[in-house]
C-alpha positions in Angstrom: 15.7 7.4 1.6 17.8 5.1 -0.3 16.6 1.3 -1.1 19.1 -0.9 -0.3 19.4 -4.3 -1.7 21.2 -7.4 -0.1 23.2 -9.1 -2.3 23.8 -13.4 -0.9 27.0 -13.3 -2.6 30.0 -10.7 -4.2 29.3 -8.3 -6.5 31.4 -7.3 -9.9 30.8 -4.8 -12.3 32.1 -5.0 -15.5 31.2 -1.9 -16.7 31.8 2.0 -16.7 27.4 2.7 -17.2 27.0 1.3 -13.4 26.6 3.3 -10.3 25.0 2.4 -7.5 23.8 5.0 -4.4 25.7 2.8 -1.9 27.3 -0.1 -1.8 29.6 -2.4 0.7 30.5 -6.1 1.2 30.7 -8.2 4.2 27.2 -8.0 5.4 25.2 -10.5 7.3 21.4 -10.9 6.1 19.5 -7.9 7.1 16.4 -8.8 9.1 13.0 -8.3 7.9 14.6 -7.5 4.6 13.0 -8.1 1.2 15.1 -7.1 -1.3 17.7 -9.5 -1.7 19.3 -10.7 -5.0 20.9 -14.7 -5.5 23.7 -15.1 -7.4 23.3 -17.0 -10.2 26.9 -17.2 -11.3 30.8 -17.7 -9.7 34.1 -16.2 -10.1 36.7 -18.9 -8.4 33.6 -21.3 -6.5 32.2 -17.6 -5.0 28.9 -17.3 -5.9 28.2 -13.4 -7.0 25.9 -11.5 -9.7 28.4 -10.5 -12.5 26.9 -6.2 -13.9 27.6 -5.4 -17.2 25.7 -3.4 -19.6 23.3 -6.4 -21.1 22.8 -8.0 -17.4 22.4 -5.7 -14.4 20.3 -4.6 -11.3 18.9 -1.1 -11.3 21.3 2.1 -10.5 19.1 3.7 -8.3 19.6 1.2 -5.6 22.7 0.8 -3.4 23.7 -3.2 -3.0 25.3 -4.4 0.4 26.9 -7.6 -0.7 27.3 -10.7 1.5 31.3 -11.2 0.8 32.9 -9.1 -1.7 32.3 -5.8 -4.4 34.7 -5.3 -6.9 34.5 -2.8 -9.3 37.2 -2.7 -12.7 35.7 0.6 -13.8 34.6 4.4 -12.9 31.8 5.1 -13.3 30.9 7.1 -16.6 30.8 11.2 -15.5 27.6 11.8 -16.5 26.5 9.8 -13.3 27.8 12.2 -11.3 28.2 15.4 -13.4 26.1 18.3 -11.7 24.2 20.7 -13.8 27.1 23.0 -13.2 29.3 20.3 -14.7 27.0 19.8 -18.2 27.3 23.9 -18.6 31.2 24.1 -17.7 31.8 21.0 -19.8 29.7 23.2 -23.1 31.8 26.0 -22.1 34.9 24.5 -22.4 34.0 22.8 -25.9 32.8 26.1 -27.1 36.3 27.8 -26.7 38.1 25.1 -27.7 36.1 25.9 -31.3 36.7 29.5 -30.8 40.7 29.3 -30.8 40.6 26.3 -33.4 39.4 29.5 -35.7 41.5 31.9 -34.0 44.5 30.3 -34.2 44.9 28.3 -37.6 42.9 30.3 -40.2 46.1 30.9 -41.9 46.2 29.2 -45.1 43.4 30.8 -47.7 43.4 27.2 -49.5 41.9 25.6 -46.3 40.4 28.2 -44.3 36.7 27.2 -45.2 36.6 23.7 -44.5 38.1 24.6 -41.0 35.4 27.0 -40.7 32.7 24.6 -41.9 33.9 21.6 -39.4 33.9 24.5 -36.9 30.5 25.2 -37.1 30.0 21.0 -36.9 31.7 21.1 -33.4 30.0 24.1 -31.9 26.7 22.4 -32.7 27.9 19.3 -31.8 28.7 20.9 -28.2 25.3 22.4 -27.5 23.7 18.7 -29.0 26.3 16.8 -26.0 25.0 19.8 -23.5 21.1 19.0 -24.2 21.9 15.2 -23.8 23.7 15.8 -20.8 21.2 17.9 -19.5 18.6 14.7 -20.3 20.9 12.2 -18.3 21.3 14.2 -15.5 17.9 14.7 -15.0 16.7 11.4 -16.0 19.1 8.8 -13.8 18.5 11.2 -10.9 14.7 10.6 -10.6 12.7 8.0 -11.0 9.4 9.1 -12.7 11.8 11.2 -14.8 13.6 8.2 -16.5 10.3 6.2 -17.2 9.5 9.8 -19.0 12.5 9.5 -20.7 12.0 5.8 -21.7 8.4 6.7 -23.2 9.9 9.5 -25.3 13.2 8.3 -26.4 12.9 4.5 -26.7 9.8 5.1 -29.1 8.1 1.5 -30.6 10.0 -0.1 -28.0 9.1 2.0 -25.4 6.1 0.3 -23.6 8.2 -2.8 -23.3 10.9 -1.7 -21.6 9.2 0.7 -19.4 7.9 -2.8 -18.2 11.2 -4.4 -18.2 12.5 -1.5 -15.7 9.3 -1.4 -13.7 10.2 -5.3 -13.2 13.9 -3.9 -12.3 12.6 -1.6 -9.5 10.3 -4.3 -7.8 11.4 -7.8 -8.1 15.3 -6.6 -8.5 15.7 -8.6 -12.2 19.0 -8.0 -13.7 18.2 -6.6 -16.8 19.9 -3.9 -19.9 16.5 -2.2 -19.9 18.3 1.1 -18.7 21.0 0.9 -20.2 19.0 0.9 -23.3 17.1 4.7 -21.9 20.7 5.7 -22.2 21.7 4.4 -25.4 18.7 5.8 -26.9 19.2 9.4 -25.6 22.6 9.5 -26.9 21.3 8.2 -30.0 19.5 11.0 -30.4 19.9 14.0 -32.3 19.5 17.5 -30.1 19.9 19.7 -33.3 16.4 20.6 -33.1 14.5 23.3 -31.5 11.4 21.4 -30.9 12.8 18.4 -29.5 14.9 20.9 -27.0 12.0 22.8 -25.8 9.1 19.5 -26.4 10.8 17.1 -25.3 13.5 18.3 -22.7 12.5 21.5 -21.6 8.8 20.8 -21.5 9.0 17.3 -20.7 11.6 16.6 -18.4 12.2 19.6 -16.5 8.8 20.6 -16.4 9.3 24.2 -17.6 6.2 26.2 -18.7 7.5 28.9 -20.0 9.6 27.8 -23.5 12.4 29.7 -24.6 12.6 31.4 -28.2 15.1 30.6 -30.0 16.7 31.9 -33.5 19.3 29.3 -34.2 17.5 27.3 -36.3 19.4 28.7 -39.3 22.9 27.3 -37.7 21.3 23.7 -37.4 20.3 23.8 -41.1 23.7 25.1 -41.9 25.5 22.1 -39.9 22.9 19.7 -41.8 24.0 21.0 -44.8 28.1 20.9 -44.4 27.7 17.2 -42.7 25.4 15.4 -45.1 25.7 17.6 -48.3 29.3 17.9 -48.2 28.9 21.9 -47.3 27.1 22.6 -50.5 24.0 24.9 -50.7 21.0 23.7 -52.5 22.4 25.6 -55.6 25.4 23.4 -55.4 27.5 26.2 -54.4 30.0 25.9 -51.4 28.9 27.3 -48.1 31.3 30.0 -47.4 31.7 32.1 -43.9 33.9 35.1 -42.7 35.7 35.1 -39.2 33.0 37.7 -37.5 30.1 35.9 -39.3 30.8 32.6 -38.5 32.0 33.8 -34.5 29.0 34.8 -34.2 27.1 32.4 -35.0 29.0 30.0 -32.2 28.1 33.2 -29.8 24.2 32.8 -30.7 24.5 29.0 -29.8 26.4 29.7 -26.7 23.6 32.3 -25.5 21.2 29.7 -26.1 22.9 27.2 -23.9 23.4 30.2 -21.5 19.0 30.7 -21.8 18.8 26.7 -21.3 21.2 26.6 -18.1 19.3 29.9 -16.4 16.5 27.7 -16.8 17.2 24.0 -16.0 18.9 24.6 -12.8 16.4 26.8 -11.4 13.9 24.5 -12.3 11.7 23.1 -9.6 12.7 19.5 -10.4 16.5 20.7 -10.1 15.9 22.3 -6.8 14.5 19.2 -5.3 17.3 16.8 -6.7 19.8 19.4 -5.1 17.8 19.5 -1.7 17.7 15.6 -1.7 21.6 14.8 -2.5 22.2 17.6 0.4 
């Protein structure tokens, strides 16, 4: 059941990281409510809370407003990508990479830096997947961001796990979760632990972790982006079209492995059960 909030006042939101699970304006004062939000601030004498991404109420609530909502922005995808959508959305990046090599390879002169900044970006597609795969999961479900919070958010974690609890139960406006979501795209996915630890493991409760021999591709990407593509010999790292293709097909049968996974995950199932 969704919590809905009364706001005495309008409603603007000045920001693209907002969603709320229902909204509307022109409400009288529900009765024998207890959430309700006072405006602290005006637009044109109209008393209204004003949402942006350092001030705002919690996005798992839905805010009936006394007399206006007003919106400037859509709301940023992830909010309302499916799991289907993070997959599709790797899928599409991967073979974007795959006729980048395909289709300019020409010149001998240049050919290994496209294929080095190729690698980059089919890494860099299955990094975006496993943080899309932590958003979705984690601004669907409660108990699941607060587990986010504690794992991403690190020294500052306990405080603003305290800051959102406050959020959920006195309906402060606060940035606490917009700071969960900075953090987690912050963070770095190139890493098999921290895929199967701290995602996998952690967040969609799988038991059973996946095996995964791609840890030579994530040294490889280390390598080209903070050695400038030199070895530790000082030599340039150097691919051929089938060697380097695939290695983008081992990274895109570990995202395959991931996706299997996640959305038949127990977690997944119930979000699906409860938005039908």
């Amino acid at each position: 059941m969704k919590e809905i909030v009364y706001v005495n006042g309008g409603v603007v939101i000045l920001t693209p990281f907002f969603r709320n699970l229902d909204a509307g304006a022109r409400f009288g004062m529900p009765s024998e409510v207890n959430n309700i939000i006072e405006p602290d601030e005006e637009i044109e004498g109209q008393p209204c809370i004003i949402i942006t991404e350092k001030k705002a109420p919690s996005f798992f609530k839905g805010y009936y407003a006394k007399t206006f909502f007003s919106t400037k922005y859509c709301i940023a995808s992830f909010f309302s990508s499916s799991i289907e959508d993070c997959f599709s959305d790797f899928e599409h990046r991967i073979e974007d990479v795959r006729n980048l090599i395909r289709k300019n390879d020409v010149s001998k002169e240049t050919r290994q830096v496209l294929y080095r900044l190729s690698l980059v970006a089919a890494v860099a597609a299955l990094d975006t997947y496993i943080s899309d795969l932590v958003l979705f999961v984690s601004t669907n479900d409660r108990k699941t961001f607060l587990n986010t919070a504690q794992k991403f958010c690190h020294i500052k974690a306990a405080n603003i796990v305290a800051r959102i609890e406050q959020m959920w139960n006195d309906n402060t406006l606060d940035s606490a979760e917009q700071e969960v979501i900075d953090s987690v795209l912050k963070t770095s996915y190139s890493n098999i632990k921290r895929i199967n630890e701290y995602v996998l493991k952690n967040l969609y409760g799988l038991k059973n972790l996946p095996s995964f021999s791609i840890d030579d591709i994530f040294r490889l990407r280390h390598l080209i982006v903070h050695r400038s593509g030199k070895q530790k010999n000082g030599e340039d790292i150097c691919f051929n079209k089938n060697e380097l293709l695939s290695k983008i097909e081992r990274l895109e049968s570990a995202a395959s492995t991931i996706n299997n996974l996640v959305k038949n995950s127990e977690i997944v199932k119930h979000l699906n059960q409860y938005k039908s």
